[in-house]
N, C-alpha and C positions, 0 to 999 in steps of 0.2 A: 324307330330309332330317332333320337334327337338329332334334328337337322344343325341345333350349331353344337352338337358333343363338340371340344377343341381336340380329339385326339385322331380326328379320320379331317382334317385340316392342314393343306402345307403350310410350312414353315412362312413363308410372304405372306399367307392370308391369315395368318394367326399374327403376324405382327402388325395387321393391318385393324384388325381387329381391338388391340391391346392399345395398342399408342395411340388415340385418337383425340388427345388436348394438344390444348396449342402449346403446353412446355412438352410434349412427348420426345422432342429430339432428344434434349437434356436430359429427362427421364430416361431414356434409353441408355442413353452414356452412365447414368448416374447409379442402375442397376446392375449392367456389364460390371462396372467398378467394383461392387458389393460381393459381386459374386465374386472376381479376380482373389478379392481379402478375403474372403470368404474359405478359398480353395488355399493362399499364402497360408493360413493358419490363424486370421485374426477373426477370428471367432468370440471370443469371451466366454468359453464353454457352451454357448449355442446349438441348438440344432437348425439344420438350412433353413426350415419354417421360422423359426422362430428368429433367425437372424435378417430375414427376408422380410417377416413382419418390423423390425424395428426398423430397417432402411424405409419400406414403404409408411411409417409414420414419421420420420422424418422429413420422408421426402413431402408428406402431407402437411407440412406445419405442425405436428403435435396433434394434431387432429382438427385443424381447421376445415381440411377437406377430406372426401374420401375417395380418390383416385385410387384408381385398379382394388377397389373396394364394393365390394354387397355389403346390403344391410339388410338383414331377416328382417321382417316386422313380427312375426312370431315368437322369434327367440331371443329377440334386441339384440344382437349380437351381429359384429364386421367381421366378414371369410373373404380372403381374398377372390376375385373375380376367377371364374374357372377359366378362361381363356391366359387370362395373367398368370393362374399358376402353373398352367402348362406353360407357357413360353419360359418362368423363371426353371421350370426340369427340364424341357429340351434343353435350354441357355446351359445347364448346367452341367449337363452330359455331353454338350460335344465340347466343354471347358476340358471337359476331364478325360476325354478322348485325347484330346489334341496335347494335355499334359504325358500323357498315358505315352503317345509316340513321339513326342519327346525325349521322355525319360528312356527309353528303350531304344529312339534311334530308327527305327523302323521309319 
């Protein structure tokens, strides 16, 4: 078994994991936010990957950097960090949890 799989990881050590520059506070506010629109409905006909990928190149300068980013050298291609895109699903599931009992009152 892969000792860092992000999916047998709590929640505080996967964000400890994830946020580890020195703007992460901000990152962190700045993705909570994406998601918020995300779930409001300002999507631009996106899917979560793909609306996720453009916050996370914004939030990189256009691609100056590549924060919560791999880069294959194989395939030349950026996947977001596995740890990052577990935390952006969990992030996203207890959004929608907590809109869920909301809406229902419970």
């Amino acid at each position: 078994m892969n000792k860092d799989c992000p999916k047998i990881v709590s929640d505080e050590a996967l964000y400890k994991k994830v946020f580890v520059y020195d703007s992460s506070v901000a990152d962190n506010r700045f993705f909570r936010q994406r998601i918020v629109d995300f779930l409001n409905g300002n999507t631009d006909g996106k899917t979560f990957s793909k609306f996720m990928w453009a916050a996370v190149w914004e939030r990189n300068d256009g691609g100056k950097t590549i924060k919560y980013l791999d880069f294959n050298e194989h395939s030349h291609r950026l996947d977001f960090k596995p740890h990052f895109y577990e935390w952006m699903v969990r992030t996203i599931r207890k959004a929608e949890t907590e809109l869920q009992t909301l809406k229902t009152g419970i």
